[in-house]
PDB file of N, CA, C, O and CB in Angstrom:
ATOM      1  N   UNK A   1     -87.582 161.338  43.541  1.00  0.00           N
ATOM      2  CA  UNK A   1     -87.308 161.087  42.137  1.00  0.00           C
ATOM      3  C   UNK A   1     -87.151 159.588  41.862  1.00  0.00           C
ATOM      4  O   UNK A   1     -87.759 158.979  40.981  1.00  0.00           O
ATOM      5  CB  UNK A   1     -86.051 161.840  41.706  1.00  0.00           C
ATOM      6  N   UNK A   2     -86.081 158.956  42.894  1.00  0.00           N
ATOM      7  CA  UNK A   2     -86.511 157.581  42.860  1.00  0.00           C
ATOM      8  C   UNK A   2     -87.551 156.398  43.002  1.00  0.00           C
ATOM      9  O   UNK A   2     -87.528 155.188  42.778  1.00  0.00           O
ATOM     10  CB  UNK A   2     -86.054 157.382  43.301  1.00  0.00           C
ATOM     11  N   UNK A   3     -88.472 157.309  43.477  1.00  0.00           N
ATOM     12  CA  UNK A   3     -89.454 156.353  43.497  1.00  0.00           C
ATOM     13  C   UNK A   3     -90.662 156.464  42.545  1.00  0.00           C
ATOM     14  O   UNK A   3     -91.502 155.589  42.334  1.00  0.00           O
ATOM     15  CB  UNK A   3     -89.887 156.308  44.759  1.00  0.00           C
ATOM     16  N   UNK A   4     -90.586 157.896  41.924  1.00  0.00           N
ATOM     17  CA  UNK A   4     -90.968 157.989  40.195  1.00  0.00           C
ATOM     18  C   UNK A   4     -90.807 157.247  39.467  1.00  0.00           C
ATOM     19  O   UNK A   4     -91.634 156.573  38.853  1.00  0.00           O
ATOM     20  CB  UNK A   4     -90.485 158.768  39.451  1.00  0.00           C
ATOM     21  N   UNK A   5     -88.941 157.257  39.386  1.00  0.00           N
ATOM     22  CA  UNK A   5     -88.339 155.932  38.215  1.00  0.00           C
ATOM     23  C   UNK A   5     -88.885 155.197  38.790  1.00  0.00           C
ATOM     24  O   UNK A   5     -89.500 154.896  37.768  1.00  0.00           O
ATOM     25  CB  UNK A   5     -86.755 155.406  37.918  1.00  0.00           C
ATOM     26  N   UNK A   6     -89.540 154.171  39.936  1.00  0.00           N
ATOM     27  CA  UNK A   6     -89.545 153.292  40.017  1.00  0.00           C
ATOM     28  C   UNK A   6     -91.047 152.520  39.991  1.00  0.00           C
ATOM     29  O   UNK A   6     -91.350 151.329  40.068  1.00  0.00           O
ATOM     30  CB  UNK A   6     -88.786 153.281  40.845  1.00  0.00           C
ATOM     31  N   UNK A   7     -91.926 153.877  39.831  1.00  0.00           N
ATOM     32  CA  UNK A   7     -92.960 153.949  39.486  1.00  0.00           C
ATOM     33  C   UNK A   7     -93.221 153.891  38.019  1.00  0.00           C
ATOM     34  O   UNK A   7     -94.215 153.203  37.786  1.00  0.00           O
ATOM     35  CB  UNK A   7     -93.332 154.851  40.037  1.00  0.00           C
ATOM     36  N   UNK A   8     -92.828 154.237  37.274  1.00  0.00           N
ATOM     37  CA  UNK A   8     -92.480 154.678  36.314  1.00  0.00           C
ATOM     38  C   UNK A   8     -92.274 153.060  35.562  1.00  0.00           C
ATOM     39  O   UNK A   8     -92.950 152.842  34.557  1.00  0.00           O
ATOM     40  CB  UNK A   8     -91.296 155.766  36.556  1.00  0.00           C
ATOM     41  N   UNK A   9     -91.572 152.237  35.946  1.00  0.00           N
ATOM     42  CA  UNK A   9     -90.725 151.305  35.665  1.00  0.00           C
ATOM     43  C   UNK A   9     -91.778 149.688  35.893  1.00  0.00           C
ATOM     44  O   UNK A   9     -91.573 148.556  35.457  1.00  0.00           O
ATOM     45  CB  UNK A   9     -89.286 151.591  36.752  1.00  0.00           C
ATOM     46  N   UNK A  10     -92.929 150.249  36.774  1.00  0.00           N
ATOM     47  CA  UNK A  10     -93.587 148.785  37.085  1.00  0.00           C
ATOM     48  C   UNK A  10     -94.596 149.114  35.981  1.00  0.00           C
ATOM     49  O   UNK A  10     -95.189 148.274  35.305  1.00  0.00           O
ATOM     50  CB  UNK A  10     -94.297 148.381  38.845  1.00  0.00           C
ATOM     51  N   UNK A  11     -94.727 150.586  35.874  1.00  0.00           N
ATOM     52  CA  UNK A  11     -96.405 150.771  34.290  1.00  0.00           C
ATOM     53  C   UNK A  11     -95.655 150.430  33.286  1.00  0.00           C
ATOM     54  O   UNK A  11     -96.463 149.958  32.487  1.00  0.00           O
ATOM     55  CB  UNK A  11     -97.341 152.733  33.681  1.00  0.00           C
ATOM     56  N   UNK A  12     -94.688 150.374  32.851  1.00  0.00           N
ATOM     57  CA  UNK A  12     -94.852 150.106  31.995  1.00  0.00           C
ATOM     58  C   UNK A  12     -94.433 148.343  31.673  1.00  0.00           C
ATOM     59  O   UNK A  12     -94.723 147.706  30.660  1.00  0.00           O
ATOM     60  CB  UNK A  12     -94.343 151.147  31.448  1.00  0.00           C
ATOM     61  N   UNK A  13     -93.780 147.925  32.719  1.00  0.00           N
ATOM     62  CA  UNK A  13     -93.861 146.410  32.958  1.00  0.00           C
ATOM     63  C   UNK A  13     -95.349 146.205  32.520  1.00  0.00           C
ATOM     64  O   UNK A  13     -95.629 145.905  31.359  1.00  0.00           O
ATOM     65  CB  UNK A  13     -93.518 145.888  34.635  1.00  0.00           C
ATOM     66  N   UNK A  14     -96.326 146.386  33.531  1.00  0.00           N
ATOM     67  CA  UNK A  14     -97.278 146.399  33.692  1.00  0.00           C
ATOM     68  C   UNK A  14     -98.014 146.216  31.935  1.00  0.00           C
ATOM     69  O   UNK A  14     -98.528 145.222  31.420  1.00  0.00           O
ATOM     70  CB  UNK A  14     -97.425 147.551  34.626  1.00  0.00           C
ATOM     71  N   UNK A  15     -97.764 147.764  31.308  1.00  0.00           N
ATOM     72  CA  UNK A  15     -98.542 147.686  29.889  1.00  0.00           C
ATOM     73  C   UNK A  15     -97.906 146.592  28.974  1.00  0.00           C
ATOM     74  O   UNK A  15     -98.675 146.214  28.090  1.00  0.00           O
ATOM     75  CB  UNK A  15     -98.464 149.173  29.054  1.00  0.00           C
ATOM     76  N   UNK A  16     -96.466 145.894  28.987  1.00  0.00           N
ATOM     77  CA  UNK A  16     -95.999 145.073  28.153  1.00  0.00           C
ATOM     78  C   UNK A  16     -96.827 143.887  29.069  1.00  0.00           C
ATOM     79  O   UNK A  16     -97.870 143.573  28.496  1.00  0.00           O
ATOM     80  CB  UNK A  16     -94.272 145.095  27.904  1.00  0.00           C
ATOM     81  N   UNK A  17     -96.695 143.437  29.857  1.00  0.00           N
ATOM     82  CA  UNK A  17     -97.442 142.301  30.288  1.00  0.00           C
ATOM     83  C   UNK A  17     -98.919 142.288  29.727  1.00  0.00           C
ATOM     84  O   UNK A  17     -99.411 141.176  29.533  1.00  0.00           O
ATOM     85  CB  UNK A  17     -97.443 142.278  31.807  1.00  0.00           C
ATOM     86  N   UNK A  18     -99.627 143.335  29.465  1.00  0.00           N
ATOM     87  CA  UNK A  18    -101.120 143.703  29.052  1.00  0.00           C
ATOM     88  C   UNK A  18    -101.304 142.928  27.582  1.00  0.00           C
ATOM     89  O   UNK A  18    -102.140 142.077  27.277  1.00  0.00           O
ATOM     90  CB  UNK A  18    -101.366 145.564  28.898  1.00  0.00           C
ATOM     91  N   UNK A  19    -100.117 143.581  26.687  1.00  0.00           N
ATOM     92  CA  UNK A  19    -100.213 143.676  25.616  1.00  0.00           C
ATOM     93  C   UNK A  19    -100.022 142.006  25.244  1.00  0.00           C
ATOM     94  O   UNK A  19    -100.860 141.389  24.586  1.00  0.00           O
ATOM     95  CB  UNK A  19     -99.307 144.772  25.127  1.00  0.00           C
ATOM     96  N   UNK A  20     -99.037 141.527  25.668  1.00  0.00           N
ATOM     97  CA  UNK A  20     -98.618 140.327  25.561  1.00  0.00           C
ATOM     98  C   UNK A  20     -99.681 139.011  25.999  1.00  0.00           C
ATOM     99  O   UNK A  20     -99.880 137.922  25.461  1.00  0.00           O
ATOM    100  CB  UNK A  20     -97.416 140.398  26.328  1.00  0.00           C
ATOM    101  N   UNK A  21    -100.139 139.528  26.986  1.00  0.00           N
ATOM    102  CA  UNK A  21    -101.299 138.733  27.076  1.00  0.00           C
ATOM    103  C   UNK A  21    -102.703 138.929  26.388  1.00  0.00           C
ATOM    104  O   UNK A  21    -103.556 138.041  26.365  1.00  0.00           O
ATOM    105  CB  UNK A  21    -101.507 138.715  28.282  1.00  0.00           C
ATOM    106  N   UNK A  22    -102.847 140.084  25.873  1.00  0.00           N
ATOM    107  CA  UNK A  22    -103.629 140.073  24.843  1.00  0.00           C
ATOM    108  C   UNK A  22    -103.333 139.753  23.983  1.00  0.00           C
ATOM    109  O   UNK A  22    -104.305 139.329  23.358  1.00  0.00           O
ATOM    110  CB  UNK A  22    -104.045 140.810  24.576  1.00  0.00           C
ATOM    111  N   UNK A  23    -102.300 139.655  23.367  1.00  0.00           N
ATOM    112  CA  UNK A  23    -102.009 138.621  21.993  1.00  0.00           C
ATOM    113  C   UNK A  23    -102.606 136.972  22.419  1.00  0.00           C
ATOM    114  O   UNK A  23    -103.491 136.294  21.898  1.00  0.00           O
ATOM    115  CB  UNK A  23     -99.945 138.520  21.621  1.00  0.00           C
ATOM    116  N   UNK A  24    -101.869 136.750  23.366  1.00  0.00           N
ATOM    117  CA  UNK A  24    -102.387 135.236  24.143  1.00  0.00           C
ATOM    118  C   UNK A  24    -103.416 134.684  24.279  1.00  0.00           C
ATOM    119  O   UNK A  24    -103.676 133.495  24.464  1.00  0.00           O
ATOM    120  CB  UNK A  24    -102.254 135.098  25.251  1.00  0.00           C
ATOM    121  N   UNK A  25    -104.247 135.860  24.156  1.00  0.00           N
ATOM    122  CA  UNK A  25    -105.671 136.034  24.536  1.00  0.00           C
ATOM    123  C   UNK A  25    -106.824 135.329  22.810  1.00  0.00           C
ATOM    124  O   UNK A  25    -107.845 134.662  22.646  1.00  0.00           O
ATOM    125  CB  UNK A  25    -105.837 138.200  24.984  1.00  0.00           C
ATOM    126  N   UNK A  26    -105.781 136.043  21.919  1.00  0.00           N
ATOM    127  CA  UNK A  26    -106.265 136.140  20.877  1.00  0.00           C
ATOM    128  C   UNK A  26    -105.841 134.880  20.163  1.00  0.00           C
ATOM    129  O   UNK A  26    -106.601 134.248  19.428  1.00  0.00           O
ATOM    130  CB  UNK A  26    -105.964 137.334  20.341  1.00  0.00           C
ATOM    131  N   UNK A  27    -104.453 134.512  20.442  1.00  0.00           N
ATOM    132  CA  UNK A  27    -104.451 133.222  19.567  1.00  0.00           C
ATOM    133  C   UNK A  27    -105.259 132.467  19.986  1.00  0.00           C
ATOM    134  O   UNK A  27    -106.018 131.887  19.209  1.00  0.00           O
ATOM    135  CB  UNK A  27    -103.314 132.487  19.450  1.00  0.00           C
ATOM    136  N   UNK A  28    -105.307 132.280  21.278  1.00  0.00           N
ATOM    137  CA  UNK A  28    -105.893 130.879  21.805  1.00  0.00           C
ATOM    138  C   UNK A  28    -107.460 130.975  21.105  1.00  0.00           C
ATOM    139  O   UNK A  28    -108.037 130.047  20.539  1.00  0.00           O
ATOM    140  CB  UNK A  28    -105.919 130.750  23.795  1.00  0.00           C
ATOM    141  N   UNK A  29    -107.918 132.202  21.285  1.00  0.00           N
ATOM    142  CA  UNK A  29    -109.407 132.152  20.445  1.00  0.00           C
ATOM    143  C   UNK A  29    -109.253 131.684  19.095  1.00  0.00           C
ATOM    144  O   UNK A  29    -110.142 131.029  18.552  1.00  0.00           O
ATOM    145  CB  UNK A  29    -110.145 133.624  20.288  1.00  0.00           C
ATOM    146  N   UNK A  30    -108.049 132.019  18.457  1.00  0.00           N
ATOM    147  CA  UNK A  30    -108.295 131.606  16.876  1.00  0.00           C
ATOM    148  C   UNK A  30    -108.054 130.725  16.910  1.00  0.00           C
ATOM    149  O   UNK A  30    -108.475 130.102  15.934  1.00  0.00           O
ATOM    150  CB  UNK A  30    -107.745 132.066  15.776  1.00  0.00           C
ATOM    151  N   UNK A  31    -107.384 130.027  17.748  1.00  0.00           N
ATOM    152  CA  UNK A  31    -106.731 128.480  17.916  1.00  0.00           C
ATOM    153  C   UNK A  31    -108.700 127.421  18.214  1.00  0.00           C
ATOM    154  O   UNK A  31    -109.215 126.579  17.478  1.00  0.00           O
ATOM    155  CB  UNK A  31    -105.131 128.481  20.029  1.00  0.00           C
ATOM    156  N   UNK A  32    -109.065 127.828  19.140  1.00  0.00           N
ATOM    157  CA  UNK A  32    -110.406 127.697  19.478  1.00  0.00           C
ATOM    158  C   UNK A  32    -111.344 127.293  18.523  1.00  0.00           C
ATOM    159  O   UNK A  32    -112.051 126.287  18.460  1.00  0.00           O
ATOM    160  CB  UNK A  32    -110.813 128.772  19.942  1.00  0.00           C
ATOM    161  N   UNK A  33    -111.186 128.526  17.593  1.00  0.00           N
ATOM    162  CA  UNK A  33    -112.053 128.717  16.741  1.00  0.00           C
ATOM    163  C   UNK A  33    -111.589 127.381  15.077  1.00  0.00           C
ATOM    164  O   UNK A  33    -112.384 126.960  14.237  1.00  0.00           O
ATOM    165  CB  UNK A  33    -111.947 130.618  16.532  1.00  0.00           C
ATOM    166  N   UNK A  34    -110.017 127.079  15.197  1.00  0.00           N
ATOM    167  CA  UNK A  34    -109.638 126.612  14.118  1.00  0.00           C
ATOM    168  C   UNK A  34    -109.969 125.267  14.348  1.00  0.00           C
ATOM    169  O   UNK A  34    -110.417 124.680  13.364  1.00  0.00           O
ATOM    170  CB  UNK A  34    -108.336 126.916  13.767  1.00  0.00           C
ATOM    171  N   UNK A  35    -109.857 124.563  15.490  1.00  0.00           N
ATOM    172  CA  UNK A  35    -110.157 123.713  16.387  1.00  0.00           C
ATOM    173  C   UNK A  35    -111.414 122.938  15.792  1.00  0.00           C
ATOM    174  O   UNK A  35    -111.362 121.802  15.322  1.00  0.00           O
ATOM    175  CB  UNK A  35    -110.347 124.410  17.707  1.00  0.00           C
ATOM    176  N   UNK A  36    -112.668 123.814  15.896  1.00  0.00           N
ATOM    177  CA  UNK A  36    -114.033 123.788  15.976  1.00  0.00           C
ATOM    178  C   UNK A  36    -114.086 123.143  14.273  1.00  0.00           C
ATOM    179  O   UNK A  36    -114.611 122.078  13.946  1.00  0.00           O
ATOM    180  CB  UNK A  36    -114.836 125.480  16.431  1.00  0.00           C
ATOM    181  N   UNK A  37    -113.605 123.820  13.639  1.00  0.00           N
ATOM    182  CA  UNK A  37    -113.260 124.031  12.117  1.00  0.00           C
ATOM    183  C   UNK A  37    -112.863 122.576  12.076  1.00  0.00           C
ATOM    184  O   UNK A  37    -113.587 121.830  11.417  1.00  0.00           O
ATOM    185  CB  UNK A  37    -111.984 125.282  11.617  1.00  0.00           C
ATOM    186  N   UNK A  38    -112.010 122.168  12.574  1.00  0.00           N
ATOM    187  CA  UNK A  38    -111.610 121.140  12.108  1.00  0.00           C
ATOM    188  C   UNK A  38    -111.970 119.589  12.636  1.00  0.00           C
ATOM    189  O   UNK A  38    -111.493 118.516  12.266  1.00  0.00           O
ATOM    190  CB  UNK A  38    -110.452 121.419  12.135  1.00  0.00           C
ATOM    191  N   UNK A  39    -113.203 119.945  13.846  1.00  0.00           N
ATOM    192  CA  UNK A  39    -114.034 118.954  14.145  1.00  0.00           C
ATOM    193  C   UNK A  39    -115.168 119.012  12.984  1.00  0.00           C
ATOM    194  O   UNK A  39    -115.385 117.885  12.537  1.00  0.00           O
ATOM    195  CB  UNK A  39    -114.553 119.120  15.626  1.00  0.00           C
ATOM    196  N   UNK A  40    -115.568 119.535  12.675  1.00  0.00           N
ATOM    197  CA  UNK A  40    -116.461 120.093  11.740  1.00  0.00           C
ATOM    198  C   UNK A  40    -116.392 119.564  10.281  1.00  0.00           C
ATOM    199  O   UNK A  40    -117.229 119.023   9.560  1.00  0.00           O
ATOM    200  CB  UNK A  40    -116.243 121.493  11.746  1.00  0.00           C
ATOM    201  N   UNK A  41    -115.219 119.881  10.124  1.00  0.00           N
ATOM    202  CA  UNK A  41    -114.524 119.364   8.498  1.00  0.00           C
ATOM    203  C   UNK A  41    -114.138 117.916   8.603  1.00  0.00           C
ATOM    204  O   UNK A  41    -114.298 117.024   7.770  1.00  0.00           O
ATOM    205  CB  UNK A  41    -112.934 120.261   7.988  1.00  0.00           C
ATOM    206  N   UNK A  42    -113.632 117.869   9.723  1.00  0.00           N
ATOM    207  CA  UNK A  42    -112.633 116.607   9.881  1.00  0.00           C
ATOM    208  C   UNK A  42    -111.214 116.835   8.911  1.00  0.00           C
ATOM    209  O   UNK A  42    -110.554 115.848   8.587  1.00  0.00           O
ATOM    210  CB  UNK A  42    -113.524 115.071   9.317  1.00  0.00           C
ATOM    211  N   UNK A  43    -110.966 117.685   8.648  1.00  0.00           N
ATOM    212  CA  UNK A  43    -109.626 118.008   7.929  1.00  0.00           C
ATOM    213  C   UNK A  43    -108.263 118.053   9.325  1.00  0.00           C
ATOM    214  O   UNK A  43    -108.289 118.706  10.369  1.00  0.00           O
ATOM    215  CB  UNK A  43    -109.884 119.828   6.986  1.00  0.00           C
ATOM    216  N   UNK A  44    -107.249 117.158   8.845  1.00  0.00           N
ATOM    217  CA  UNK A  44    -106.640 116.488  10.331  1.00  0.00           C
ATOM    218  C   UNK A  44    -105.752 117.971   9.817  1.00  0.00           C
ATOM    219  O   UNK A  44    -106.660 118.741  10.128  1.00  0.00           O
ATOM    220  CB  UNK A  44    -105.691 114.356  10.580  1.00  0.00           C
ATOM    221  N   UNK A  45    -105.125 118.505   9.502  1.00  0.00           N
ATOM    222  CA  UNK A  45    -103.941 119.247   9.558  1.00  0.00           C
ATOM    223  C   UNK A  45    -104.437 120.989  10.352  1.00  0.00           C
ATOM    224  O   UNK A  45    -103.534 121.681  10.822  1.00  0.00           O
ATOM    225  CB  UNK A  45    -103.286 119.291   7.744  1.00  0.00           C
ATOM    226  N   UNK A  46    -105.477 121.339  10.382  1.00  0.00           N
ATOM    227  CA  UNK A  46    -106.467 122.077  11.213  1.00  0.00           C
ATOM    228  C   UNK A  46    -105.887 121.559  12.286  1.00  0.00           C
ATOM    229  O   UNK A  46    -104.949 122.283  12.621  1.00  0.00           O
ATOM    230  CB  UNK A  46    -108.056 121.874  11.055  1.00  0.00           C
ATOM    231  N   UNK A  47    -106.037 120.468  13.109  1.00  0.00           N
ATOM    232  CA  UNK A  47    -105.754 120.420  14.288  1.00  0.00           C
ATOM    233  C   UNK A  47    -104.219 120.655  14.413  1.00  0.00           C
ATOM    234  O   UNK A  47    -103.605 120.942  15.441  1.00  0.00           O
ATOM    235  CB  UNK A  47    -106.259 119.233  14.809  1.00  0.00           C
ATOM    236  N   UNK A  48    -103.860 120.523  13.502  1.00  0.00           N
ATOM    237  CA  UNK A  48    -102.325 120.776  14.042  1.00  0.00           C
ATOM    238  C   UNK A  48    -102.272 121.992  14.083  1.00  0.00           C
ATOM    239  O   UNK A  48    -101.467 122.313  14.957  1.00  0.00           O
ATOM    240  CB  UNK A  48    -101.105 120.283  13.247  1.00  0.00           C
ATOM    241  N   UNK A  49    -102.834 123.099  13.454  1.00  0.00           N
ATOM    242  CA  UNK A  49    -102.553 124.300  13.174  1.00  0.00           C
ATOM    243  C   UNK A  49    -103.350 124.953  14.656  1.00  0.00           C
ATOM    244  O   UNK A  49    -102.784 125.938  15.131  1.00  0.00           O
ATOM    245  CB  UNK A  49    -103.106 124.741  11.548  1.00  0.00           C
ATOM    246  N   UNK A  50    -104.296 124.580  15.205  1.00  0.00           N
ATOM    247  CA  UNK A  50    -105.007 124.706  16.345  1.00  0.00           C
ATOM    248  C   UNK A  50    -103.952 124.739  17.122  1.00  0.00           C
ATOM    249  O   UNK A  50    -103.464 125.776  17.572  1.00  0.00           O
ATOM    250  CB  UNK A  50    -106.015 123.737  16.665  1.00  0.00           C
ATOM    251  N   UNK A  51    -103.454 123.364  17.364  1.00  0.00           N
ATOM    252  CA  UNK A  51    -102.562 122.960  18.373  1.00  0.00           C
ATOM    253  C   UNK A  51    -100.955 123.775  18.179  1.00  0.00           C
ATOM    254  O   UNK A  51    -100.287 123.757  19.212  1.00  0.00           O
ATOM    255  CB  UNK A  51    -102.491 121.245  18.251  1.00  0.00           C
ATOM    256  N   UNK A  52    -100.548 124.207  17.424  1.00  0.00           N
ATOM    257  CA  UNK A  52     -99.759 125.318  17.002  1.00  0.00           C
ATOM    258  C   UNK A  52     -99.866 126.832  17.736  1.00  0.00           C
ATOM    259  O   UNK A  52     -98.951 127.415  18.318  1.00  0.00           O
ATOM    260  CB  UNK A  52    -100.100 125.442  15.600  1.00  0.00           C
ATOM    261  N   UNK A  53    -101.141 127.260  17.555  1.00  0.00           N
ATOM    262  CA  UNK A  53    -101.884 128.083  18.114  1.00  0.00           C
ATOM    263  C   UNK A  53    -101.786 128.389  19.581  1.00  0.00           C
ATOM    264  O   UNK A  53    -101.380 129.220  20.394  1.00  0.00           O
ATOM    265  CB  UNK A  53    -102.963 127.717  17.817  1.00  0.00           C
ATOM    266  N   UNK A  54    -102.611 126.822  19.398  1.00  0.00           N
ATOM    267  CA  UNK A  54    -102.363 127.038  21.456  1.00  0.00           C
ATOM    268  C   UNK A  54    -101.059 127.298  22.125  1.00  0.00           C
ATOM    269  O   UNK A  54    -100.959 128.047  23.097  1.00  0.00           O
ATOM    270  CB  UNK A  54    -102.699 125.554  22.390  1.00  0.00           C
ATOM    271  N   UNK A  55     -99.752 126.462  21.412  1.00  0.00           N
ATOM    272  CA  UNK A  55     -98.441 126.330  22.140  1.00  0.00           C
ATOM    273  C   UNK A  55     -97.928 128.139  22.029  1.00  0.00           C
ATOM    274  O   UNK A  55     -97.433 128.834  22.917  1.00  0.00           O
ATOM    275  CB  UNK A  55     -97.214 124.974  21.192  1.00  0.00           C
ATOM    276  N   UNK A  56     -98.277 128.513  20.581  1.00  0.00           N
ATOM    277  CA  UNK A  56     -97.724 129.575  20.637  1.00  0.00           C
ATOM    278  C   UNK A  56     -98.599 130.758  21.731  1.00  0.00           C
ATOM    279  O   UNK A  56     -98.010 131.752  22.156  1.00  0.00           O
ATOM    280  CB  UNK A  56     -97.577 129.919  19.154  1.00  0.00           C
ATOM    281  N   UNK A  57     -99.626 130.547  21.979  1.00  0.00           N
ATOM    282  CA  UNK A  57    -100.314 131.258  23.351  1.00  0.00           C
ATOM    283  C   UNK A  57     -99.421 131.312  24.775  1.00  0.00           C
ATOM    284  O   UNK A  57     -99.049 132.137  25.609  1.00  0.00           O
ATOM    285  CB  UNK A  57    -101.734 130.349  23.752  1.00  0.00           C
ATOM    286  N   UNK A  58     -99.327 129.834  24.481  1.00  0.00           N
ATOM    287  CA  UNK A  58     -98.745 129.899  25.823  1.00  0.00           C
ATOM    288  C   UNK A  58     -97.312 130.134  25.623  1.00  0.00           C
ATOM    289  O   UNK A  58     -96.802 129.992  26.734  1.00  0.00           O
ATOM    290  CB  UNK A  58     -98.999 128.619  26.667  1.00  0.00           C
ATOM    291  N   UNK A  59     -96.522 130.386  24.873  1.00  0.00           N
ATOM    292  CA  UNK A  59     -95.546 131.188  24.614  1.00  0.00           C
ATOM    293  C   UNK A  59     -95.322 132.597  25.023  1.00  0.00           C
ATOM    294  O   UNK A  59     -94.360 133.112  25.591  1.00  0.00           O
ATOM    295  CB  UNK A  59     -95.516 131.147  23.548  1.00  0.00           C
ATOM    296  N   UNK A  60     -96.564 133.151  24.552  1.00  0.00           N
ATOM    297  CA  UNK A  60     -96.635 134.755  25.506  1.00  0.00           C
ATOM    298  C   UNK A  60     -97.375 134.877  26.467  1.00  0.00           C
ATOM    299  O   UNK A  60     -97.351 135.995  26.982  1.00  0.00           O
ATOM    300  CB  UNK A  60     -97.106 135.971  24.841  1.00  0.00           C
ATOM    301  N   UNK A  61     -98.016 134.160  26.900  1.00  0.00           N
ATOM    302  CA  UNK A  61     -98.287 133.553  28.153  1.00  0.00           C
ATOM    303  C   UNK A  61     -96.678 133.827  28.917  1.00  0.00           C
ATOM    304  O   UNK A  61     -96.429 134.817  29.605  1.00  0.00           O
ATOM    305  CB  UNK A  61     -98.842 131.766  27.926  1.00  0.00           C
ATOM    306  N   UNK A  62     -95.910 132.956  28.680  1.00  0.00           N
ATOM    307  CA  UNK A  62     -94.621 132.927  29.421  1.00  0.00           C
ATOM    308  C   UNK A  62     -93.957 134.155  29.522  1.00  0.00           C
ATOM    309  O   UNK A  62     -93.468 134.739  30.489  1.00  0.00           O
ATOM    310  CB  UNK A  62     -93.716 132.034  28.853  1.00  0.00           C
ATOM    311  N   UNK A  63     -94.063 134.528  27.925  1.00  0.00           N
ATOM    312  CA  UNK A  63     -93.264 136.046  28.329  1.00  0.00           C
ATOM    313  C   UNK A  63     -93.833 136.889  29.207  1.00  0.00           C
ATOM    314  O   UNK A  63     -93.209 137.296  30.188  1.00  0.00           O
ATOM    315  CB  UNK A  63     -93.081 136.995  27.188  1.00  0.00           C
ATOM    316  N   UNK A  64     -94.965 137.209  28.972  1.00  0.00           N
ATOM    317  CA  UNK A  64     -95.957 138.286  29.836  1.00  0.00           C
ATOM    318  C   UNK A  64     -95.405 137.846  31.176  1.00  0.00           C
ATOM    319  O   UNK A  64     -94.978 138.852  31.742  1.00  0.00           O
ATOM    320  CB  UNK A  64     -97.882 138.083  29.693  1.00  0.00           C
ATOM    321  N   UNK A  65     -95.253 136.887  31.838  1.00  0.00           N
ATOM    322  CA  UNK A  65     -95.048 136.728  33.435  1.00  0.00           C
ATOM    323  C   UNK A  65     -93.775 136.504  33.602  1.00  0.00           C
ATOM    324  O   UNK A  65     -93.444 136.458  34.786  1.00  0.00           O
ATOM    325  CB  UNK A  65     -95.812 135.595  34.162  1.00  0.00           C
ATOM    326  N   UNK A  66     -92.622 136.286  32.545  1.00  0.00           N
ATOM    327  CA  UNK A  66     -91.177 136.337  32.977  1.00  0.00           C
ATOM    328  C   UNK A  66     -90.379 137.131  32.208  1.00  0.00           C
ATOM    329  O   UNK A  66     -89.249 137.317  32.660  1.00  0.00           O
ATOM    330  CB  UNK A  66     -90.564 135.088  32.994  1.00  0.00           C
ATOM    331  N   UNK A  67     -90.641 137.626  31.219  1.00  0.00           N
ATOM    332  CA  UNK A  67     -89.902 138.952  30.424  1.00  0.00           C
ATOM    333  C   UNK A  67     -90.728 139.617  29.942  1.00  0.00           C
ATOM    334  O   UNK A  67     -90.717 139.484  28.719  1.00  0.00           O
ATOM    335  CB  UNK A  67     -88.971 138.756  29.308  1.00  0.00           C
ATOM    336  N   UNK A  68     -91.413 140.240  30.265  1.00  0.00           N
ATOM    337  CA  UNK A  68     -93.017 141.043  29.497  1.00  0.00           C
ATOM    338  C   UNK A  68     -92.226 142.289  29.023  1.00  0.00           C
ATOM    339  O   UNK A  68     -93.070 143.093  28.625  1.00  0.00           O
ATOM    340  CB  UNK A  68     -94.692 141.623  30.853  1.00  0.00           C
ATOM    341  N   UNK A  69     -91.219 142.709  28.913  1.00  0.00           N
ATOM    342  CA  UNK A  69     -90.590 143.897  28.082  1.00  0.00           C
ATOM    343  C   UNK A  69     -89.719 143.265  27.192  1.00  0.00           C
ATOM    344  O   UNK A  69     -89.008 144.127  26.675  1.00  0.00           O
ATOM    345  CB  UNK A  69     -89.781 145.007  28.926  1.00  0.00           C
ATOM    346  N   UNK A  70     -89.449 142.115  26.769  1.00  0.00           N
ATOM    347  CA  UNK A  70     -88.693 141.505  25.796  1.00  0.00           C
ATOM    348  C   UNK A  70     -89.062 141.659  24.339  1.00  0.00           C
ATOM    349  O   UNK A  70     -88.186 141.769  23.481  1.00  0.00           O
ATOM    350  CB  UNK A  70     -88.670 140.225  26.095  1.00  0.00           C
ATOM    351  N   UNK A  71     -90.282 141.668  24.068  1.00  0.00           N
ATOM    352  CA  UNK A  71     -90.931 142.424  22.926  1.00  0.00           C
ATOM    353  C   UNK A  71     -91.490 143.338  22.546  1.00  0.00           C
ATOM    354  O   UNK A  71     -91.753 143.690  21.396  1.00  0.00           O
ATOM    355  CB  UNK A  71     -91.438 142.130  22.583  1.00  0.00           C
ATOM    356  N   UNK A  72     -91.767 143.901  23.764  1.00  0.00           N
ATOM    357  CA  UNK A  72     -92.563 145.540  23.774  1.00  0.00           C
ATOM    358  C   UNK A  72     -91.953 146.470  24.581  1.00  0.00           C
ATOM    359  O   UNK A  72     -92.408 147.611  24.663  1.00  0.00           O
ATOM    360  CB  UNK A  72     -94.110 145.590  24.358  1.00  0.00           C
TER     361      UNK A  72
END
């Protein structure tokens, strides 16, 4: 039984780490993509919003590998 719970206990670690890094996954693309936008335009506040982007990636970046059940 204990090693159910304890089975039990790494999937779903496991699926919050998934999820979390798929968010991560996704800013950084829109971050990417806002990026491009704003070489393009030359509109300077785009890059900040890029660079916003990215930090907040790597934000769940962090969680996913040191609290990946803190939000999910």
């Amino acid at each position: 039984m204990a090693r159910a719970k304890q089975t039990e206990q790494i999937r779903d670690d496991q699926k919050a780490r998934s999820e979390n890094f798929e968010i991560a996954s996704g800013l950084l693309q829109i971050g990417i993509v806002v990026a491009s936008a704003s070489i393009i335009t030359g509109v300077a506040i785009l890059s900040y919003a890029a660079g916003g982007l990215g930090l907040l990636s790597l934000v769940f970046m962090g969680l996913a590998l040191l609290a990946p059940r803190l939000l999910f």
